[in-house]
ZAGU-326730 format. One record per residue (C-alpha): residue number from 1; residue in one letter; z, y, x. Coordinates in steps of 0.02 Angstrom, whole numbers, plus 50000, padded with zeros to 5 digits. Example, Ala and Ser with C-alpha at 12.3 -4.5 7.8 and 13.67 -1.06 7.14 Angstrom:
<atoms>
{atom 1; 'A'; {50390; 49775; 50615}}
{atom 2; 'S'; {50357; 49947; 50684}}
</atoms>
This chain:
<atoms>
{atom 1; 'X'; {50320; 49711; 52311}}
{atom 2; 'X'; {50206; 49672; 52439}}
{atom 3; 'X'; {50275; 49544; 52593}}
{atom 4; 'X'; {50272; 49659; 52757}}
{atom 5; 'X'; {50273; 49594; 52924}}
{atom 6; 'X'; {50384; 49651; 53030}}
{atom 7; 'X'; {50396; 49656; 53242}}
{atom 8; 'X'; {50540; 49674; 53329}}
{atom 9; 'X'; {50565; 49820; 53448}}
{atom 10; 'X'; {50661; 49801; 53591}}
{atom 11; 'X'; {50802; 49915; 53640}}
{atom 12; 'X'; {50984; 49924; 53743}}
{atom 13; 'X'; {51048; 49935; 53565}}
{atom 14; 'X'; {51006; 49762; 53530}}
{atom 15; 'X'; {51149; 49671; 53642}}
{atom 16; 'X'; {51290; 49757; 53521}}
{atom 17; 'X'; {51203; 49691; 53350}}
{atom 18; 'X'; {51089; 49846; 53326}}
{atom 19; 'X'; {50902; 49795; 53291}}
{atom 20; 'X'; {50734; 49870; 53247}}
{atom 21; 'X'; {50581; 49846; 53162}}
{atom 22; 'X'; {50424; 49920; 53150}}
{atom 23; 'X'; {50315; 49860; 53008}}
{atom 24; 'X'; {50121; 49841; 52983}}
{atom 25; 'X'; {50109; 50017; 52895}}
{atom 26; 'X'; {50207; 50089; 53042}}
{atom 27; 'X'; {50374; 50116; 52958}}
{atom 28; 'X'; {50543; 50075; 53064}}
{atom 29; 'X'; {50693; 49987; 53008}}
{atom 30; 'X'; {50851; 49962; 53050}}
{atom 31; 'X'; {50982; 49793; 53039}}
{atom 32; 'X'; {51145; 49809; 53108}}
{atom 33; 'X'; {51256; 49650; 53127}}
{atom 34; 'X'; {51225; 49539; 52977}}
{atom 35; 'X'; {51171; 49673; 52869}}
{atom 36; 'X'; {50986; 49689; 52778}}
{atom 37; 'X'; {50863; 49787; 52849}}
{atom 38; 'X'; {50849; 49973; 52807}}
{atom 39; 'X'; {50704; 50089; 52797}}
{atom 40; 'X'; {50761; 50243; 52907}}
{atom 41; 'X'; {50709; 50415; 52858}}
{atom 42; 'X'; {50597; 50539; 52948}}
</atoms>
């Protein structure tokens, strides 16, 4: 598996543990808490 890189996207969401991430092929994930990051479906 290719390594991705990943930015962080700001949102309100992020002060309760709720963060996203586009990566370099435009697809957005999702960590919340201390969970791993998950590829949300469009």
């Amino acid at each position: 598996m290719p390594l991705l890189q990943m930015k962080e996207i700001w949102t309100p969401l992020k002060l309760v543990g709720v963060k996203f991430f586009k990566s370099d092929d435009r697809s957005i994930f999702i960590k919340v808490m201390n969970q791993r990051r998950r590829k949300l479906k469009f």
